[in-house]
ZAPA-979831 format. One line per 8 residues: number of its first residue (from 0); their letters; for each residue x, y, z of C-alpha. Coordinates in steps of 0.05 Angstrom, whole numbers, plus 32768, in hexadecimal, padded with zeros to 4 digits. Example, Ala and Ser with C-alpha at 12.3 -4.5 7.8 and 13.67 -1.06 7.14 Angstrom:
BEGIN
0	as	80F6:7FA6:809C  8111:7FEB:808F .
***
This chain:
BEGIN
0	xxxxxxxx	7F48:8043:8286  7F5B:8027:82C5  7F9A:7FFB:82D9  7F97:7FC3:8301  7FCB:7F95:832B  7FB1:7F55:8343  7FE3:7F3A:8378  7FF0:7F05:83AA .
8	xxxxxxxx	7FDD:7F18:83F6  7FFE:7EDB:841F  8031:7EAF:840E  801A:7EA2:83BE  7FEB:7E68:83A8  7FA9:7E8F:83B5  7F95:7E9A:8371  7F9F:7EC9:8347 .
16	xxxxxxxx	7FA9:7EA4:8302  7F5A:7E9C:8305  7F4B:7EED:831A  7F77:7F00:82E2  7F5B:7ED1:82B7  7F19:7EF0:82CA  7F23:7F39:82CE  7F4C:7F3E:828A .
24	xxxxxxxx	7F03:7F46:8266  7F0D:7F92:827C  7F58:7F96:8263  7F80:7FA6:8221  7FC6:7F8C:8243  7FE1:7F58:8276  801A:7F62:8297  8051:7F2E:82C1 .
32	xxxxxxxx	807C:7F5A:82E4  80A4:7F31:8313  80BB:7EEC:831A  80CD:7EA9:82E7  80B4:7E5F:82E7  80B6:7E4F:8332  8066:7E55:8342  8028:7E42:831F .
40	xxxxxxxx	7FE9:7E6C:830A  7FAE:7E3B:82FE  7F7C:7E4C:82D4  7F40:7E23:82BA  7F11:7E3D:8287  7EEA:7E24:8245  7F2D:7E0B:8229  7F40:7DEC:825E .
48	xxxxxxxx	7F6A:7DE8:82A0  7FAD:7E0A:8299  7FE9:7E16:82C5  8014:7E4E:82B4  8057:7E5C:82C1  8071:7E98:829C  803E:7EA5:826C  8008:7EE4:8284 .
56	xxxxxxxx	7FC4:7EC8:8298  7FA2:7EF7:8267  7FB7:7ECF:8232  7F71:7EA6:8228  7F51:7EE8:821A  7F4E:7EF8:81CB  7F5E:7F3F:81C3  7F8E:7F4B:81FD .
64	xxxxxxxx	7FDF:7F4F:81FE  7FFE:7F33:822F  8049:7F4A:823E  8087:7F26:8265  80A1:7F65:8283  80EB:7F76:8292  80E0:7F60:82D4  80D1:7F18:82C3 .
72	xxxxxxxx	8106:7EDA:82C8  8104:7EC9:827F  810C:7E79:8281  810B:7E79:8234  8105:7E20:823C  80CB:7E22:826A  80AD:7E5D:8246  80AF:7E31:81F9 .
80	xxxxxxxx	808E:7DF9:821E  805D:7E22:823B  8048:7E41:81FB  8049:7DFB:81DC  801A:7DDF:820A  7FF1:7E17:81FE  7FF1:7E12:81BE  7FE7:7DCC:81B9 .
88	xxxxxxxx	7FA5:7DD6:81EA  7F8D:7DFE:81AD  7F9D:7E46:81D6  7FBC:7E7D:819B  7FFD:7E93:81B8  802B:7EBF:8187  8046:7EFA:8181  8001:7F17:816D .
96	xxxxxxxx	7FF3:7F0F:81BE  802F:7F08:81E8  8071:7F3D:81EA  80B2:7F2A:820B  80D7:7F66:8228  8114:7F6C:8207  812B:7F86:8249  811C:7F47:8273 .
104	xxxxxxxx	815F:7F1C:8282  8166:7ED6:8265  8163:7EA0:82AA  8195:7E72:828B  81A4:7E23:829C  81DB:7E33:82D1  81A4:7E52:82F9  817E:7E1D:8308 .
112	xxxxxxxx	81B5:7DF3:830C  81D3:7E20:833C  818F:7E28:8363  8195:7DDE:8370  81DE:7DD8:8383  81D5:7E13:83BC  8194:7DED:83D8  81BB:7DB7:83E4 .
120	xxxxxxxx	81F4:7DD7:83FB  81BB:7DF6:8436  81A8:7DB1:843A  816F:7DB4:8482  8171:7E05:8480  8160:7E09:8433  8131:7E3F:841E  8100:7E11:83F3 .
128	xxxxxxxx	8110:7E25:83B0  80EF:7E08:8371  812E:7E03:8356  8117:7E24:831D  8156:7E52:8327  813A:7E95:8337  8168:7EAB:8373  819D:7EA0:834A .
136	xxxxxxxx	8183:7EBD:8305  8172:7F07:8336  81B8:7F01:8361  81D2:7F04:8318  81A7:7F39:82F8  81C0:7F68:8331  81FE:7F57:8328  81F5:7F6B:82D9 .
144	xxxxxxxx	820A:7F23:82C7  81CB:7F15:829C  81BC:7F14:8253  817C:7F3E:8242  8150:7F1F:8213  815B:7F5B:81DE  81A5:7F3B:81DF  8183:7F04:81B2 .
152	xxxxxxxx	8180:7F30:8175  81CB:7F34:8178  81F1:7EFE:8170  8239:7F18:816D  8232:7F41:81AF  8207:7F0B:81D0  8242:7ED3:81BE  8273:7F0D:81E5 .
160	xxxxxxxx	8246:7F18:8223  8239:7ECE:8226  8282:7EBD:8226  8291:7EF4:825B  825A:7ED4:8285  8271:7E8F:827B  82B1:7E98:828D  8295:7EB8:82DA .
168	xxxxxxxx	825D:7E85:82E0  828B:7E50:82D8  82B7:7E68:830C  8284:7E6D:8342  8264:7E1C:8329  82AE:7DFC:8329  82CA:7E18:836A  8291:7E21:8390 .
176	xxxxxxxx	8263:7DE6:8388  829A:7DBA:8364  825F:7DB6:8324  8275:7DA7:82E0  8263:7DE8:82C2  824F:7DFB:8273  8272:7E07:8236  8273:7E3E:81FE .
184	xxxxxxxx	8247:7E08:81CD  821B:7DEE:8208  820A:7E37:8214  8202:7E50:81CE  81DE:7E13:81BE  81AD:7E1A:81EE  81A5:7E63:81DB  819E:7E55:8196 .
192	xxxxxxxx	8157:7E1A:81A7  813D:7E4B:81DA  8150:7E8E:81D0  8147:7E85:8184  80F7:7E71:8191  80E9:7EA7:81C0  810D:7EDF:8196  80CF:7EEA:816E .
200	xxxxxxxx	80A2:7EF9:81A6  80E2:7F2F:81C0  80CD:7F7A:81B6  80CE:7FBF:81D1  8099:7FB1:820E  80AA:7FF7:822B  809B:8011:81E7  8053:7FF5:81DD .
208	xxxxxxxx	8044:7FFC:822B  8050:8048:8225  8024:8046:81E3  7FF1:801F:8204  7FE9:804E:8239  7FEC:8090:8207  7FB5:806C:81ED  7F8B:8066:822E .
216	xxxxxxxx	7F86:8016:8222  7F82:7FF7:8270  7FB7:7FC2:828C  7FB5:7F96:82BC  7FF6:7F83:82E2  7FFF:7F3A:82F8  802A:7F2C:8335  804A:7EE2:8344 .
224	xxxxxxxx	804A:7EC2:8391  8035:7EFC:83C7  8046:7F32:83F4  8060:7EFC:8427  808F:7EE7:83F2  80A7:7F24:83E1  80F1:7F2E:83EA  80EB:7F6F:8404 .
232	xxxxxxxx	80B9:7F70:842E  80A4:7F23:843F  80BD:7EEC:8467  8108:7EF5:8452  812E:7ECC:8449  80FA:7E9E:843A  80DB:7EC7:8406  80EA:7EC7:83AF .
240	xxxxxxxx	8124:7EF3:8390  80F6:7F2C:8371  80B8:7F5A:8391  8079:7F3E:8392  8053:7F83:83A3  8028:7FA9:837E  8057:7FE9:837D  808D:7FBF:8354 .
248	xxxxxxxx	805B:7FB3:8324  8061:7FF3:82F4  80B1:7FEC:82F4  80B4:7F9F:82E0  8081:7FA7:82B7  80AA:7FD6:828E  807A:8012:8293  8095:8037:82D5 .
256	xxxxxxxx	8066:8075:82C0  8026:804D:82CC  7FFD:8061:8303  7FCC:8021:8325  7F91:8032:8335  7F73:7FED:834E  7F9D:7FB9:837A  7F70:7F75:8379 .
264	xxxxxxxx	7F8D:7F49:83B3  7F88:7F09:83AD  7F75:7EDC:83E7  7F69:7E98:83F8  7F29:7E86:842B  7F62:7E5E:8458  7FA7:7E5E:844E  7FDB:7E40:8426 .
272	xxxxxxxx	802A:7E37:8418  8059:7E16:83E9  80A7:7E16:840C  80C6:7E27:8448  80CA:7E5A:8473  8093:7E71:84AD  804F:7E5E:84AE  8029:7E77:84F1 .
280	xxxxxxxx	7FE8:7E53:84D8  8001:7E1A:84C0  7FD5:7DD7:84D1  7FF7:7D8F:84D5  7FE1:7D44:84CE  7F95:7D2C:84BD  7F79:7D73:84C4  7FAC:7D90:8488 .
288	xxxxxxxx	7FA0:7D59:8461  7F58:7D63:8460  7F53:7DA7:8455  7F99:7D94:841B  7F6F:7D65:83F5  7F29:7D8E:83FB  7F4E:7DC4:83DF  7F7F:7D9B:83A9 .
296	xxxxxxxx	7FB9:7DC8:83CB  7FEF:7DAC:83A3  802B:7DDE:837C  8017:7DEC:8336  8062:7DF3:8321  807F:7DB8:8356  803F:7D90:8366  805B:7D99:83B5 .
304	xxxxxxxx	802C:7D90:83E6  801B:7DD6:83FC  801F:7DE3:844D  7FD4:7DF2:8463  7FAC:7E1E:8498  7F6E:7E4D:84AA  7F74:7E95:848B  7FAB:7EB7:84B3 .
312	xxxxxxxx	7F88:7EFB:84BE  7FCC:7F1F:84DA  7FEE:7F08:84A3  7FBE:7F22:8474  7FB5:7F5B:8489  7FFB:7F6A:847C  7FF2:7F4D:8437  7FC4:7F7D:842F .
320	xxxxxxxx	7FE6:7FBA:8449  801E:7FAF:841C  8007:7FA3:83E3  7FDA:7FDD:83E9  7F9D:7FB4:83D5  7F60:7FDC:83BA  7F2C:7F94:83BD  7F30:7F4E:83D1 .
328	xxxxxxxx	7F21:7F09:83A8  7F10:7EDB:83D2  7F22:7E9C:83B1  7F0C:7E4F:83C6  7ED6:7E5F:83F7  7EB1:7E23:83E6  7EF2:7DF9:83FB  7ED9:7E0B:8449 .
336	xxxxxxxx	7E98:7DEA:8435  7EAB:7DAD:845C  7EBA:7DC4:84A4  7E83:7DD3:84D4  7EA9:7E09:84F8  7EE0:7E35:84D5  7F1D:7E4A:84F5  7F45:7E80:84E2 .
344	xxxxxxxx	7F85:7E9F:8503  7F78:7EE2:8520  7FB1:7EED:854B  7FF8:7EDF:8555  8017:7ED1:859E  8062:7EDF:85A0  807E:7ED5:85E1  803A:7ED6:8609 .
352	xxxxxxxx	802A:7F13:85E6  7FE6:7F17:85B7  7FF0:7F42:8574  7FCA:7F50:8537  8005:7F6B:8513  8032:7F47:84E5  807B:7F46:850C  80C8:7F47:84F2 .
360	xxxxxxxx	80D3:7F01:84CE  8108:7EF4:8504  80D0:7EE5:8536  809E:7EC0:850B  80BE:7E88:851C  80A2:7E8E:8566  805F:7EA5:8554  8021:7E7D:8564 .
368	xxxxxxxx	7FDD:7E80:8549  7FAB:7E99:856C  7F62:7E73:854A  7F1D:7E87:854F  7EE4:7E63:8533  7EAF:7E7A:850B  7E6D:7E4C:84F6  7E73:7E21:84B8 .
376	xxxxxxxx	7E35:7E17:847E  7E46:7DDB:8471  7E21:7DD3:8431  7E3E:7DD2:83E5  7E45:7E1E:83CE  7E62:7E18:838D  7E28:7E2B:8360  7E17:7E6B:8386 .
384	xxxxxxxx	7E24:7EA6:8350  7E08:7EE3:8385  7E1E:7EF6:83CB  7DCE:7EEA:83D3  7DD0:7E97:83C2  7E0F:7E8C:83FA  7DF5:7E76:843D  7DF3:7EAC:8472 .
392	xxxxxxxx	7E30:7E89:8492  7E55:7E89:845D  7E44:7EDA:8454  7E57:7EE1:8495  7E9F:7EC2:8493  7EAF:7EEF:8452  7E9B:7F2A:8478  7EBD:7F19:84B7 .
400	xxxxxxxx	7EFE:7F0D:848E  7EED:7F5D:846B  7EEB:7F76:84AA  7F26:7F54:84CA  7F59:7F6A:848D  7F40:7FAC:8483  7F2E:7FA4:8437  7EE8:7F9D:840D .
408	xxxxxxxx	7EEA:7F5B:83F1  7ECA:7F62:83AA  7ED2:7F1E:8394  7EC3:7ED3:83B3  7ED5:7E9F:837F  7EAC:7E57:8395  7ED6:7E2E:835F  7F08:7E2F:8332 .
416	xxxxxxxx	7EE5:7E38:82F2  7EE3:7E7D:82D5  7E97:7E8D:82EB  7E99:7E6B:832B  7E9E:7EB7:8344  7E73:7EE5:8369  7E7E:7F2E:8365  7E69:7F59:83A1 .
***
């Protein structure tokens, strides 16, 4: 059967907790390949409204595994309390339904505490970190100063690393930021809680992913924040520590043999963006906080305000581009239901120059949108089910927006609940 990656086109926020939360009717697996704690997938569904951290969207769905893949930031604190919450809300979560790869590394307390102490160090040129400490969990996993989570199983070796670890960490916290720093029986401790709940759900993910697929059973990779944020290949430096693109997806996942044969891109009807960094489309004062509070745009992990505009059609078209993107979701059309004309950004102008195509970070800074307008419908849309029941306006805008990013959009969601979907 096929695979499937459903990823982030713009800066992250657009979505794509519900679209996997949909789609994972047709799969056997779910997959997070990249990323920790630091960004929110929203879902809402008969048992309720849920935002998830670290935990795979598919894991509503009775019947399919979902995987944290060696890619992943394994926060095993936030991770417990996410599965307790869960739980709690009456959601099965076990090891029956959700594999830790015993590859992924451990993100420890000195990360985030570390995260913290360099933002303020940047003080007015910070990056807008969560501070959920993933640029300093990756800076250490290429450095090979992580624990993996297979460590757990050991606890003679796993006291050894630790102390080795310890002993460097503590180094950089003392005489760097002048912190406090941790002790053997803070760490251990601490290991013990959080490591010691999460061990169960630890297995051999590269094991059953390579049985899965001998077995023709179809997966469906799960990517965190967007192309935009990608640290490769986004708005650097103001992007996250891992890659966000759809080509990463079969190596974090733990299954670099799998081939994907779908790329669902998920994008928002205007724009959206939680942190710092560039943002050509970006609206200020009454007219954000209208569209803001139309469109509840408020982080699921931070409850930030997010930073608001029209679609940004250079910038998506990018998205698009590299994240190879097979079909759109359009997600939150019905938000636009409000304005009677709807703008949208359809050009750049970088030193009195017009372009269409997504420049060098360095000089988003000086780009300047370029806004057309395109009619409104002005009515409520939310129960339409068919392309048939939207207005002819609101037709129009979604194929506009195809055309413009070069990509069939095969989905338009007009709310947040799990049918509030049309399929093209």
């Amino acid at each position: 059967m096929a695979n499937c990656a459903i990823v982030g086109i713009n800066w992250g926020d657009e979505g794509k907790g519900r679209m996997v939360d949909y789609l994972t009717e047709r799969f056997d697996v779910v997959v997070r390949y990249q990323g920790g704690g630091n960004a929110g997938h929203t879902v809402i569904n008969e048992m309720g409204k849920f935002a998830l951290h670290l935990l795979p969207s598919g894991i509503f769905r009775r019947g399919v595994m979902n995987v944290l893949g060696n890619g992943v930031a394994l926060d095993c604190e936030n991770l417990m309390e996410e599965i307790g919450a869960l739980q709690a809300a009456g959601v099965a979560v076990s090891p029956e339904n959700l594999m830790v790869s015993d590859r992924a590394s451990l993100l420890l307390p000195w990360h985030r505490e570390l995260d913290a102490l360099e933002e303020a160090r940047l003080k007015d040129k910070k990056y807008g970190s969560t501070k959920q400490g993933i640029a300093p969990f990756y800076s250490d996993k290429y450095q090979k100063k992580t624990i993996q989570a297979g460590e757990l199983r050991y606890p003679r070796q796993l006291k050894a690393h630790l102390q080795d670890l310890l002993e460097w960490k503590n180094l950089i916290l003392r005489e760097v930021y002048g912190a406090k720093g941790y002790t053997m029986d803070e760490m251990m401790a601490w290991l013990e809680r959080f490591g010691g709940q999460v061990c169960p759900y630890v297995a051999d993910t590269g094991r059953y992913l390579r049985q899965a697929q001998a077995e023709g059973k179809s997966i469906l990779f799960e990517g965190q924040l967007g192309a935009l944020r990608d640290l490769d290949y986004g708005i650097y430096p103001y992007t996250t520590s891992s890659n966000t693109i759809a080509a990463y997806a079969p190596v974090g996942a733990g299954l670099p043999t799998a081939s994907i044969d779908e790329v669902v891109g998920v994008v928002k009807a205007y724009s959206s963006c939680v942190g710092e960094g560039p943002f050509t489309c970006e609206w200020l004062g009454e007219e954000a906080e209208k569209l803001r509070e139309a469109g509840a745009e408020y982080g699921a992990k931070t409850g930030r305000p997010r930073r608001v505009g029209p679609i940004d059609l250079v910038a998506t078209r990018y998205g698009v581009e590299t994240q190879g993107a097979t079909s759109i979701a359009l997600t939150k059309l019905d938000i636009l239901s409000y304005m009677d004309k709807i703008p949208v950004c359809a050009a750049y102008e970088i030193d009195g120059q017009i372009t269409r195509d997504f420049p060098f970070p360095a000089l988003l800074e000086q780009a300047k949108p370029v806004t057309e307008y395109r009619p409104g419908w002005q009515c409520d849309i939310s129960g339409a089910r068919t392309w048939e029941q939207l207005p002819q306006a609101a037709r129009d805008y979604v194929a506009y927006v195809e055309q413009a990013i070069g990509c069939p959009i095969g989905y338009v969601s007009v709310g947040a609940e799990r049918d509030s979907l049309i399929v093209r």
